[in-house]
C-alpha positions in Angstrom: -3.0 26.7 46.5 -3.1 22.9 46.0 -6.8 23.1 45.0 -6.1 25.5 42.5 -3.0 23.6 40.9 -5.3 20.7 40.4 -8.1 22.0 39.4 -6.3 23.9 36.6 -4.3 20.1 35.7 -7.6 18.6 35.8 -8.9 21.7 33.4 -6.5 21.4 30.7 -6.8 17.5 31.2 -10.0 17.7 30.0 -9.3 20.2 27.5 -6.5 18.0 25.8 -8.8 15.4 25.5 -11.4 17.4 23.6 -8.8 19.4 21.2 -6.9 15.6 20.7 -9.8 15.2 17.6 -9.6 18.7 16.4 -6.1 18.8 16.1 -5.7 15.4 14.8 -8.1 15.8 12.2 -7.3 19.5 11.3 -3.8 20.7 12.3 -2.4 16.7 12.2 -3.5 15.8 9.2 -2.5 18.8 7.3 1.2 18.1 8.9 0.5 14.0 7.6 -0.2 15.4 4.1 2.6 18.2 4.1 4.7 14.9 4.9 3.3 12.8 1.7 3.9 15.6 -0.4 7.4 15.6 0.4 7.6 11.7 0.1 6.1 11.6 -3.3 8.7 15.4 -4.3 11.4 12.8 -3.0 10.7 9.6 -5.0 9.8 11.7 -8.3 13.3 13.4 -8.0 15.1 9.8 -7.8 13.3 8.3 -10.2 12.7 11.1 -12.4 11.0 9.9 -15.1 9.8 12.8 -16.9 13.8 13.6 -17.3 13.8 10.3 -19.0 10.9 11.0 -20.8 12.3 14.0 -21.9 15.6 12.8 -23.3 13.8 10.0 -24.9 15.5 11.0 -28.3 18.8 11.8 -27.3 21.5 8.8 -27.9 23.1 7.6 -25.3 27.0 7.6 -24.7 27.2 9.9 -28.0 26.5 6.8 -30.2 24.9 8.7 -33.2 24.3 6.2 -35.8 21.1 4.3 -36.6 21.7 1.3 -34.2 22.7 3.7 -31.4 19.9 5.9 -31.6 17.1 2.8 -31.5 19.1 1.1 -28.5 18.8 4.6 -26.7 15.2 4.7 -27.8 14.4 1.4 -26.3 16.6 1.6 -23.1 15.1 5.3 -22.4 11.4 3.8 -23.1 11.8 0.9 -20.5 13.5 3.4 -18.1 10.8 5.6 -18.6 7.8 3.0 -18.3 9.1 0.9 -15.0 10.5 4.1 -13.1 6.4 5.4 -13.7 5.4 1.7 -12.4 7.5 2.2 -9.4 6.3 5.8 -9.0 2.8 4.8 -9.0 3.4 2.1 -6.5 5.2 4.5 -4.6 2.1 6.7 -4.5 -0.2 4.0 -3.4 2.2 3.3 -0.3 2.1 6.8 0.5 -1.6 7.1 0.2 -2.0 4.3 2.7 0.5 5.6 4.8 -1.8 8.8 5.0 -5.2 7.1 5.6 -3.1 5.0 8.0 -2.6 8.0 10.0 -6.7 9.3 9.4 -8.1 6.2 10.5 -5.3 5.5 13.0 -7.9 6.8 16.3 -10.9 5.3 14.7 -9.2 2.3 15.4 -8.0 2.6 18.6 -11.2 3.7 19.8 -12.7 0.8 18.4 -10.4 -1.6 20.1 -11.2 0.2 23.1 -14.7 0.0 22.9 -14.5 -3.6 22.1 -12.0 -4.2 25.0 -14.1 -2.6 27.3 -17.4 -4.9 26.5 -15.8 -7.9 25.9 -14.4 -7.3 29.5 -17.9 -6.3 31.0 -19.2 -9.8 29.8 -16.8 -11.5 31.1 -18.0 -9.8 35.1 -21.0 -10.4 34.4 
């Protein structure tokens, strides 16, 4: 009964460590992305700048005259250009964050290979 127990521990062992990459890569990274996606829904509904955008023309504070409406036109226009800025920023960081999470057991493989040899040199 023993034998069997850890033979079957020792099979799915084994068969974690194969499906790790598979899932990662696959199921993981889908999950990683679905994740972005939401950051980047998130930020655009903060910043919003196609709402901006799209009351570019509209005075602000019901100031209809001349000097009101330029004000509003300016005001909206910077509003509009940094809040794109800081979306696009905002877009990069999420981009890394997901490449972050692709390249994450790359990494960690490498520094395990490289732990591994630099430790065999030092036996030998």
């Amino acid at each position: 009964m023993f034998l069997l127990v850890l033979q079957r521990m020792l099979l799915e062992f084994v068969l974690d460590i194969v499906y790790f990459p598979i899932w990662w890569y696959i199921g993981g990274a889908e999950h990683a992305l679905k994740f972005c996606i939401g950051l980047l829904r998130d930020a655009n509904g903060m910043l919003a700048p196609g709402l901006w955008l799209k009351n570019i023309f509209v005075p602000m504070f019901g100031q209809y005259d001349w000097q009101g409406r330029i004000v509003s036109f300016f005001m909206r226009l910077a509003n509009v250009i940094f809040r794109s800025i800081g979306l696009v920023i905002w877009f990069v960081i999420v981009m890394i964050l997901f490449f972050m999470w692709v390249l994450f057991p790359m990494f960690v493989l490498y520094m395990l290979l490289t732990s591994f040899l630099s430790f065999e040199n030092i036996l030998s």
